[in-house]
VOBA-1610 file (N, C-alpha, C; in pm, whole numbers, padded with zeros to 5 digits, always signed):
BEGIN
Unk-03209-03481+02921Unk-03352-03445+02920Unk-03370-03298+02953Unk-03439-03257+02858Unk-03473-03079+02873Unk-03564-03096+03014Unk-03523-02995+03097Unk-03598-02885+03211Unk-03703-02834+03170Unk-03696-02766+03056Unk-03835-02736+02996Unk-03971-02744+03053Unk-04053-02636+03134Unk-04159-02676+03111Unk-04275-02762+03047Unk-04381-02852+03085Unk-04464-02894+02960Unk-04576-02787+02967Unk-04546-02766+02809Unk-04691-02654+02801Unk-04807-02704+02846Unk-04917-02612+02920Unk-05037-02678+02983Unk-05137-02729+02851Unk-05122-02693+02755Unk-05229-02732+02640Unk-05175-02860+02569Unk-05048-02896+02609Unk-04981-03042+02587Unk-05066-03178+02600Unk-05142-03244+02526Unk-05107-03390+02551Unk-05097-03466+02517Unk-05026-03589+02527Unk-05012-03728+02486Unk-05128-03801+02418Unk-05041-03858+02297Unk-05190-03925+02266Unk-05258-04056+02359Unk-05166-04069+02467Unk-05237-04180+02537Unk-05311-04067+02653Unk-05307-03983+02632Unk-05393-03856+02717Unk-05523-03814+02645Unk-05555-03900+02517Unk-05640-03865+02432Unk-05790-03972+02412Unk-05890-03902+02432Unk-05983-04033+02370Unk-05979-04124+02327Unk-05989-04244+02349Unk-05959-04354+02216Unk-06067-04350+02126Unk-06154-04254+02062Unk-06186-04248+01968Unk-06136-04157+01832Unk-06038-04003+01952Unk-05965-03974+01867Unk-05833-04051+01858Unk-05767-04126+01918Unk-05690-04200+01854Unk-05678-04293+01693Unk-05787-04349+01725Unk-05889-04405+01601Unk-05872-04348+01487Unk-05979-04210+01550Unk-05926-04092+01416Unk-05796-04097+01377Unk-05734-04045+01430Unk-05571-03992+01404Unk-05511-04149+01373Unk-05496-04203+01385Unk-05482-04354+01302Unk-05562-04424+01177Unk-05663-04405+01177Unk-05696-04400+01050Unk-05668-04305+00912Unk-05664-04178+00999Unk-05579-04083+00867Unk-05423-04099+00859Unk-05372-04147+00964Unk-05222-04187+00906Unk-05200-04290+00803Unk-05294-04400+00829Unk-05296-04552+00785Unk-05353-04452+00611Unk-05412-04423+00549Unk-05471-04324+00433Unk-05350-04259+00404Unk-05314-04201+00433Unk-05162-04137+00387Unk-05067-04183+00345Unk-05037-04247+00455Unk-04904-04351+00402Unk-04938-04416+00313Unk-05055-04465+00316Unk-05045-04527+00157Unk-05077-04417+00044Unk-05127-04320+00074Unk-05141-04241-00070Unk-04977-04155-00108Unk-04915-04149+00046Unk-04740-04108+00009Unk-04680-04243-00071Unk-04722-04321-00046Unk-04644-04472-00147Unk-04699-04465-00276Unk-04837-04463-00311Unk-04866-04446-00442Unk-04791-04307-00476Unk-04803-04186-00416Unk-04729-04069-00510Unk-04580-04104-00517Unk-04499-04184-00451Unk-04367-04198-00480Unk-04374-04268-00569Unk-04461-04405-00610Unk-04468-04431-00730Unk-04494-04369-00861Unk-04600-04300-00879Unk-04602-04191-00922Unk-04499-04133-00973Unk-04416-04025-00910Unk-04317-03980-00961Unk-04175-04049-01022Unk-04169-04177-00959Unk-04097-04311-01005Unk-04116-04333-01190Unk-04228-04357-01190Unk-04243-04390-01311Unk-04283-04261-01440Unk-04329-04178-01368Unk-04317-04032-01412Unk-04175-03990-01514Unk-04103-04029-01411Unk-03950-03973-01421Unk-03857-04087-01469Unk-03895-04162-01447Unk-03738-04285-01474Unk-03765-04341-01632Unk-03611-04299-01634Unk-03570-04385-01743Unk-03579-04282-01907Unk-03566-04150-01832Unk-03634-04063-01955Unk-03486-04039-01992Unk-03357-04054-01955Unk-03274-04101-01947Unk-03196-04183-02067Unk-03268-04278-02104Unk-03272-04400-02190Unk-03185-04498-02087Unk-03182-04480-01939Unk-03099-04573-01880Unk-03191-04610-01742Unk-03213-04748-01708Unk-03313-04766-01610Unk-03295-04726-01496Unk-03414-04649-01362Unk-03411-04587-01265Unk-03448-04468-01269Unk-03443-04395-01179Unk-03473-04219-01151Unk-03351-04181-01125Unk-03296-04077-01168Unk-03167-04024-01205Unk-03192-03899-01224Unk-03074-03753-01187Unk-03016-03620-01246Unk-03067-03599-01354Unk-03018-03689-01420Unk-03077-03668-01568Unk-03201-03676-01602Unk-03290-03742-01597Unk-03412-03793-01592Unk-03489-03678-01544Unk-03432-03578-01407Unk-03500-03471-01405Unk-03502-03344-01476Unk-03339-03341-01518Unk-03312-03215-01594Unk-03373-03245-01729Unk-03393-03378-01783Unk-03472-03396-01928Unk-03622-03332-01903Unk-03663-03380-01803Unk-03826-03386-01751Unk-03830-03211-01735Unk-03744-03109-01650Unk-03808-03008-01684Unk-03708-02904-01748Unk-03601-02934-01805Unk-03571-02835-01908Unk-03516-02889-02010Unk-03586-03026-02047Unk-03566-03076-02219Unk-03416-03154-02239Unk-03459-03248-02335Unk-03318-03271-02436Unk-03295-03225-02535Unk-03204-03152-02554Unk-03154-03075-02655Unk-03118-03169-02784Unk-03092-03320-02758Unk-03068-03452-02871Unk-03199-03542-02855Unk-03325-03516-02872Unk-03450-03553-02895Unk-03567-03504-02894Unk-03668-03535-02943Unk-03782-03506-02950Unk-03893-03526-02823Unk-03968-03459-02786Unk-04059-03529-02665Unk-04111-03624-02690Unk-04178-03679-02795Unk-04207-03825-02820Unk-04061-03899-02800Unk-03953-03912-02866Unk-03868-03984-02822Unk-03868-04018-02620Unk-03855-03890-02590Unk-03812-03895-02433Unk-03956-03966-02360Unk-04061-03976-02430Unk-04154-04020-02368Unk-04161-04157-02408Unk-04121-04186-02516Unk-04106-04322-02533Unk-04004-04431-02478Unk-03896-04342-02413Unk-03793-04383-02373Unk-03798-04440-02193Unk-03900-04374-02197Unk-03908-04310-02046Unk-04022-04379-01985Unk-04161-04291-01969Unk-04255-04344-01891Unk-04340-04451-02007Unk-04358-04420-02146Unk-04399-04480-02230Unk-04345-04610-02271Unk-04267-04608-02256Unk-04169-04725-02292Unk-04221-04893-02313Unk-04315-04923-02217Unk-04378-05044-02194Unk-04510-05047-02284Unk-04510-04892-02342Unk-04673-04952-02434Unk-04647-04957-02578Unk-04606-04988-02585Unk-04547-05017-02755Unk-04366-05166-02738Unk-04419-05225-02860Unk-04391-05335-02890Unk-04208-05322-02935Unk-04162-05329-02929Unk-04020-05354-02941Unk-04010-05329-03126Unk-04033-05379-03161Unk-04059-05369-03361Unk-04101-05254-03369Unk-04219-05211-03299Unk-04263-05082-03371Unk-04197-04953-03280Unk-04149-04971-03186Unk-04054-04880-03081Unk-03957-04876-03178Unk-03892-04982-03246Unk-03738-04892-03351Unk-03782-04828-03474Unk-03914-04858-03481Unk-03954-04754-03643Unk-04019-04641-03603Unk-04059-04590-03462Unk-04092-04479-03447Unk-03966-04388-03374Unk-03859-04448-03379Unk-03783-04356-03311Unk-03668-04327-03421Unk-03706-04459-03524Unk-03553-04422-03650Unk-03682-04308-03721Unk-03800-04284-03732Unk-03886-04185-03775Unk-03885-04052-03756Unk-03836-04079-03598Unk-03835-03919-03570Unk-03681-03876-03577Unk-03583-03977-03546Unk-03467-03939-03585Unk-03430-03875-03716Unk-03544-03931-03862Unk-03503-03882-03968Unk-03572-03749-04003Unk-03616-03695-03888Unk-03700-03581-03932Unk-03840-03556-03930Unk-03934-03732-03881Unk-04066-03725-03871Unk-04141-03685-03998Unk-04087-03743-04104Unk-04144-03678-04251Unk-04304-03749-04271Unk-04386-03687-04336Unk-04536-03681-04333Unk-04556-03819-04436Unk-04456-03842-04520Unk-04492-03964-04611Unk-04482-04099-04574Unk-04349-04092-04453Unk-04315-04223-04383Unk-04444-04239-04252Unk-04542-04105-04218Unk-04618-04088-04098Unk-04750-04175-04184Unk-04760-04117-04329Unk-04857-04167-04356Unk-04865-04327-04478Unk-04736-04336-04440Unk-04674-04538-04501Unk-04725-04606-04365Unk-04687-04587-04280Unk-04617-04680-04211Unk-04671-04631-04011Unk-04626-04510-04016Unk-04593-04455-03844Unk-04743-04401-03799Unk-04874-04348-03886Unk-04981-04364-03832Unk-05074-04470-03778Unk-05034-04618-03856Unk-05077-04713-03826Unk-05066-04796-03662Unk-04923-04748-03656Unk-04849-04793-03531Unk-04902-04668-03428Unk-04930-04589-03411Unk-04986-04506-03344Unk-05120-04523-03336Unk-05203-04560-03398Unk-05356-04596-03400Unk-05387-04746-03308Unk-05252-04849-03361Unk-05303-04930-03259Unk-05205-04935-03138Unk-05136-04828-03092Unk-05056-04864-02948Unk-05093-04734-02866Unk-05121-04591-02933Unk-05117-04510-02879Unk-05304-04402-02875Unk-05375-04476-02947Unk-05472-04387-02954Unk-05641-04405-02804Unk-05611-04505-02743Unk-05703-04530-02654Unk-05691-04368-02557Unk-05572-04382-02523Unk-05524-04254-02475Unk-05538-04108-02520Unk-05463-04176-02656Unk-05460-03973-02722Unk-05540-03982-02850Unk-05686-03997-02784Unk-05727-03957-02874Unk-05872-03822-02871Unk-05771-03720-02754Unk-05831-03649-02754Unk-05887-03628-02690Unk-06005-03716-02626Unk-06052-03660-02516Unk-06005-03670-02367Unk-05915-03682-02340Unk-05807-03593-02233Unk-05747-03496-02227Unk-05778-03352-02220Unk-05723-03252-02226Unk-05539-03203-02192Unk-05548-03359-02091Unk-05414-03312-02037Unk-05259-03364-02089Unk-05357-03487-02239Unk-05251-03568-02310Unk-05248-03542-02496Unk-05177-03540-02538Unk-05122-03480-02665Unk-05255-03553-02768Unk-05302-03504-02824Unk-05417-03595-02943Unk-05326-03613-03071Unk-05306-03757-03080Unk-05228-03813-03205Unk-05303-03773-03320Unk-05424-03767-03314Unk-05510-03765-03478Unk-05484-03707-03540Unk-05359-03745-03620Unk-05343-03651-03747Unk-05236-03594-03706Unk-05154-03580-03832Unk-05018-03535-03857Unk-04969-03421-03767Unk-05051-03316-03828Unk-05025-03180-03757Unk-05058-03146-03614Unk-05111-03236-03540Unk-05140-03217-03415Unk-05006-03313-03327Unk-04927-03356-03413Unk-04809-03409-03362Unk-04681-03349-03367Unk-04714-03212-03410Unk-04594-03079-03457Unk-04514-03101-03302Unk-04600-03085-03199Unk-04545-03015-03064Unk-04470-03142-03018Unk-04496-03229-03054Unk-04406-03358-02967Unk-04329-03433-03118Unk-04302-03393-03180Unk-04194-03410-03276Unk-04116-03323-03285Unk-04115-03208-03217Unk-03991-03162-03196Unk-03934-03144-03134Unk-03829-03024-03090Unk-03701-03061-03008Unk-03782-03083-02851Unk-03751-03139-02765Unk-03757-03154-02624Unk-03750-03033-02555Unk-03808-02948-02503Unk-03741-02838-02456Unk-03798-02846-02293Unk-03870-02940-02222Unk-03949-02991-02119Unk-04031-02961-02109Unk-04085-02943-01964Unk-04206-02937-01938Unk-04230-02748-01955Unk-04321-02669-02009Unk-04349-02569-02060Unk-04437-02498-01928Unk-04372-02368-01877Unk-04406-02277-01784Unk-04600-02305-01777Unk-04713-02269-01845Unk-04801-02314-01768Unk-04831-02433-01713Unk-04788-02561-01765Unk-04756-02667-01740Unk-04698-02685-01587Unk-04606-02621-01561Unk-04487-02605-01425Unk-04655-02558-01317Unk-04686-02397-01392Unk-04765-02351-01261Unk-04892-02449-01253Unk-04962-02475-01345Unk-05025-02566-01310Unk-05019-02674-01197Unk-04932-02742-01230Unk-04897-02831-01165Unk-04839-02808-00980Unk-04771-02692-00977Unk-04737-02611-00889Unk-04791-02600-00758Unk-04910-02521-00849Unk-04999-02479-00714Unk-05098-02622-00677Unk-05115-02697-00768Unk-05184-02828-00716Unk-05060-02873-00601Unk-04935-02845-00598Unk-04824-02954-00549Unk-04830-02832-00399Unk-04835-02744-00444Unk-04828-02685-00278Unk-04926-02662-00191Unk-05067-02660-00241Unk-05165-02698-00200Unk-05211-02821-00100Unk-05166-02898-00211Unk-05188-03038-00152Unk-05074-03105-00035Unk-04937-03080-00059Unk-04829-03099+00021Unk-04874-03043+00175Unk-04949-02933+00144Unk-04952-02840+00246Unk-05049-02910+00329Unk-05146-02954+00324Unk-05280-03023+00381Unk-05211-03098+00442Unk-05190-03163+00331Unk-05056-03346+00396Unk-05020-03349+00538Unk-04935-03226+00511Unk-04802-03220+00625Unk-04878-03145+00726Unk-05004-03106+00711Unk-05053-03025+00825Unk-05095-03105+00920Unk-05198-03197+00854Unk-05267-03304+00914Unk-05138-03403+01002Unk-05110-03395+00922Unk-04945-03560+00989Unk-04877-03473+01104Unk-04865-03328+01080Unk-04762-03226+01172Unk-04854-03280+01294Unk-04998-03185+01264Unk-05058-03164+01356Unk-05109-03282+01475Unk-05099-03423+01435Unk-05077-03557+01462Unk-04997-03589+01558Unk-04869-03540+01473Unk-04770-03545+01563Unk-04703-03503+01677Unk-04772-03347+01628Unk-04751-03260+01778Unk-04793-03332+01899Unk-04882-03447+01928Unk-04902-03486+02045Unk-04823-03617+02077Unk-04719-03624+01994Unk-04615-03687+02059Unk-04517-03656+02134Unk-04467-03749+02220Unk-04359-03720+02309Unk-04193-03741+02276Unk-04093-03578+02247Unk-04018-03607+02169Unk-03953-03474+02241Unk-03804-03511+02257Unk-03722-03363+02286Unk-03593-03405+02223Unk-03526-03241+02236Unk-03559-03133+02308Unk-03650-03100+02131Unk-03708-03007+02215Unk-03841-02968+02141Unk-03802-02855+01996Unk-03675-02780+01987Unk-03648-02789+01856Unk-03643-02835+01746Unk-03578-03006+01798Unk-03552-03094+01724Unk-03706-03121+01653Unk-03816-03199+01703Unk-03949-03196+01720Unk-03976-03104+01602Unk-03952-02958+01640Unk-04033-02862+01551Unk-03962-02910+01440Unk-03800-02847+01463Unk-03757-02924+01304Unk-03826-03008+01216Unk-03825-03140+01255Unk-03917-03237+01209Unk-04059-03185+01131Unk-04075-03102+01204Unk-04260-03031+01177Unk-04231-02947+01030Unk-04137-02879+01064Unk-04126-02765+00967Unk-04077-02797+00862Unk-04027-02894+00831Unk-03928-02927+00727Unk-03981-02981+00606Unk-04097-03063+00628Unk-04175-03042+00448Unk-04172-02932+00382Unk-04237-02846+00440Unk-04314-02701+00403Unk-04157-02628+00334Unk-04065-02638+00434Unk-03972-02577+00382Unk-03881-02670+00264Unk-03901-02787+00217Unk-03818-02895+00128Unk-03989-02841+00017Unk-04068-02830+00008Unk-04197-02835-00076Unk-04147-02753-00135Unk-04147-02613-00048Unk-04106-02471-00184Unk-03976-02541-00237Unk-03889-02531-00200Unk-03774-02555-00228Unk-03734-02673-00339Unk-03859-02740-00377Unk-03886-02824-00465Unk-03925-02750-00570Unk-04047-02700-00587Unk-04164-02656-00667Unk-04010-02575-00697Unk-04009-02434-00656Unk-03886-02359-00690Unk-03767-02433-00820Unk-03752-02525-00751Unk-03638-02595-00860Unk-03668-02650-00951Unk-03806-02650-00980Unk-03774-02693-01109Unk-03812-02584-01227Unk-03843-02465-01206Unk-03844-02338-01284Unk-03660-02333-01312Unk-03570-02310-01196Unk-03437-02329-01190Unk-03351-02404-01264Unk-03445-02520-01250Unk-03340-02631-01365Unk-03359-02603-01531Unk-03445-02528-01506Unk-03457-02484-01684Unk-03325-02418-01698Unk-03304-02333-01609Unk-03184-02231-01655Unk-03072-02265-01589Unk-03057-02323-01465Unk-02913-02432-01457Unk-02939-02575-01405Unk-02910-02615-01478Unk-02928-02760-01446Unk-02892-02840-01336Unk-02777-02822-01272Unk-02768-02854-01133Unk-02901-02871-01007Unk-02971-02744-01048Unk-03108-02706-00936Unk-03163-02870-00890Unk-03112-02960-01057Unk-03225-03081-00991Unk-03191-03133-00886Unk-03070-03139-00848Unk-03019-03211-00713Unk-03073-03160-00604Unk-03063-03045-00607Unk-03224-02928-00517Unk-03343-03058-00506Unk-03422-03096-00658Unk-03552-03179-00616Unk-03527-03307-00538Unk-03384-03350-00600Unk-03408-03499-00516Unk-03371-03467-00386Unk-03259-03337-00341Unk-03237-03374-00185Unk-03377-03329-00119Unk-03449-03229-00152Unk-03562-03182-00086Unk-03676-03330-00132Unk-03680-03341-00226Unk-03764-03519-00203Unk-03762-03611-00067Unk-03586-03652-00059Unk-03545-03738+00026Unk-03547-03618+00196Unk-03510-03531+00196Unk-03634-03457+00353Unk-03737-03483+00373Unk-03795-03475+00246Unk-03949-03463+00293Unk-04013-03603+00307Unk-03946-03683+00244Unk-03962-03856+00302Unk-03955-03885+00413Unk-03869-03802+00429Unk-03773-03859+00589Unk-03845-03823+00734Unk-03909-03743+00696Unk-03974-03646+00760Unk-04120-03699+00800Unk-04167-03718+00663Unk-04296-03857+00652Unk-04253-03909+00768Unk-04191-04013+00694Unk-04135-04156+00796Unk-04152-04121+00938Unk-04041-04008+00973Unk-04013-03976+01129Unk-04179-03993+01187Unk-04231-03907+01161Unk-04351-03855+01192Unk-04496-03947+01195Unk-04492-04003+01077Unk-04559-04119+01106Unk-04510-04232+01173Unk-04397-04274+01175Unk-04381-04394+01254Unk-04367-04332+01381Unk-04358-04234+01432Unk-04317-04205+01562Unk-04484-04166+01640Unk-04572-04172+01550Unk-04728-04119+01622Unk-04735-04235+01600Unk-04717-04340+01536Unk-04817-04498+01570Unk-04763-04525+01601Unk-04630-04565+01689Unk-04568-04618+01769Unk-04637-04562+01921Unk-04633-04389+01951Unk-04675-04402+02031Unk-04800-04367+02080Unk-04874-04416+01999Unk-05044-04412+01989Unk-05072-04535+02073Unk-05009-04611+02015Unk-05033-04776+02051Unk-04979-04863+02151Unk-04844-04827+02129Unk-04718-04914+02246Unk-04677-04831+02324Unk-04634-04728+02320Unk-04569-04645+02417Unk-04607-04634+02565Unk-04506-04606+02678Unk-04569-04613+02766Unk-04524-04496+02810Unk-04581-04409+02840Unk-04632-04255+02861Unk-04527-04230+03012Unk-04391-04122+02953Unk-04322-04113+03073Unk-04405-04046+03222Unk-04290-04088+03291Unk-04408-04018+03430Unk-04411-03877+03411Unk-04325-03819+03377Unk-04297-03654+03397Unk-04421-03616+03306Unk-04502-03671+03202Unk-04574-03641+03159Unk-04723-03688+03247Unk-04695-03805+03242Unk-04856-03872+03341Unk-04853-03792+03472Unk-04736-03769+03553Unk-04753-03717+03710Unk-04774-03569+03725Unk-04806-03519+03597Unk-04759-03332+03552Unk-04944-03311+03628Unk-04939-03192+03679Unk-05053-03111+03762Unk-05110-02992+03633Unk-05211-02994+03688Unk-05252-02921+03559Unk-05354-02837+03667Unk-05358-02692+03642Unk-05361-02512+03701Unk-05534-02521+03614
//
């Protein structure tokens, strides 16, 4: 046990209102579940783009610097798309684009199958999803894979560090009134999103140009989980059950 002083502005959350407890438990209980939906999220985002089931290396290096042996419709069909189209018409749109995506077989056969599996979606009015209508507006995802495309990345970017950043502030700042040494360790814990976040966002500009970087996203993923976890289970544990050492309850306060 650290010697350490306790700082005088220190306290326990059983040193705390029970109405801010409340608070600070209700925004954990909100989180954790919106960290479970975004791991889903990126779960199904990512897996299987691959053509092999799960989230995988591959799956990321396809996702942001392309397959060089497919088309983005292929990889999207392979991948997160996979479940909205019918098995019959999944092998005639992919022996389609394999042969080149020619405009006579689009307009036999491969517009039809796109009108009824794919157009609720793309048909345009979503800015942020490809509009099937019509041949030529399918140039960009019939050809080669090359991933996800630099405004695309920043876009997405600054929403991801933005928001990460709030996250981990709120949960840090939560946590700081737990009881935990030696108090490096603690900060560690604190600091370590922020620093796995860049270190994310970063890699995947990186994996365009070496592909390795992705192992960068998943180990900085699995920190910043971990980190979650620590942090939240360690403030509702001792929000609720804990029983507040003496060195903290018997401490004099100047």
């Amino acid at each position: 046990m650290s010697d350490r002083p306790i700082h005088r502005l220190y306290r326990h959350f059983q040193e705390l209102p029970f109405s801010m407890r409340v608070l600070f438990t209700s925004a954990l209980l909100v989180l954790g579940l919106g960290y479970l939906f975004a791991l889903t999220y990126v779960y199904t985002a990512h897996a299987g783009k691959d053509g092999k089931p799960g989230l995988s290396v591959d799956d990321l290096i396809i996702t942001y610097s392309g397959n060089s042996e497919a088309t983005k419709m292929e990889t999207a069909l392979r991948g997160p798309m996979s479940s909205m189209v019918g098995q019959k018409d999944m092998t005639k749109l992919l022996d389609w684009l394999r042969a080149g995506a020619k405009k006579d077989e689009y307009d036999k056969e491969i517009k039809q199958i796109l009108d009824d599996n794919c157009m609720d979606c793309h048909d345009g009015s979503n800015p942020h999803l490809v509009n099937f209508d019509g041949y030529e507006r399918l140039q960009d995802v019939v050809a080669k894979d090359t991933g996800a495309d630099i405004p695309t990345l920043v876009r997405v970017s600054h929403i991801h560090l933005f928001g990460i950043t709030f996250i981990f502030f709120i949960l840090g700042f939560i946590f700081s009134h737990a009881w935990l040494r030696p108090i490096w360790f603690k900060s560690l814990i604190m600091a370590t999103p922020f620093a796995c976040v860049m270190a994310d966002v970063s890699s995947w500009y990186f994996t365009k140009l070496y592909h390795p970087f992705a192992w960068v996203v998943i180990v900085a993923g699995a920190f910043m989980g971990m980190s979650f976890a620590i942090m939240w289970t360690v403030s509702m544990y001792q929000m609720w059950f804990y029983e507040i050492p003496d060195r903290v309850s018997d401490r004099t306060f100047s």
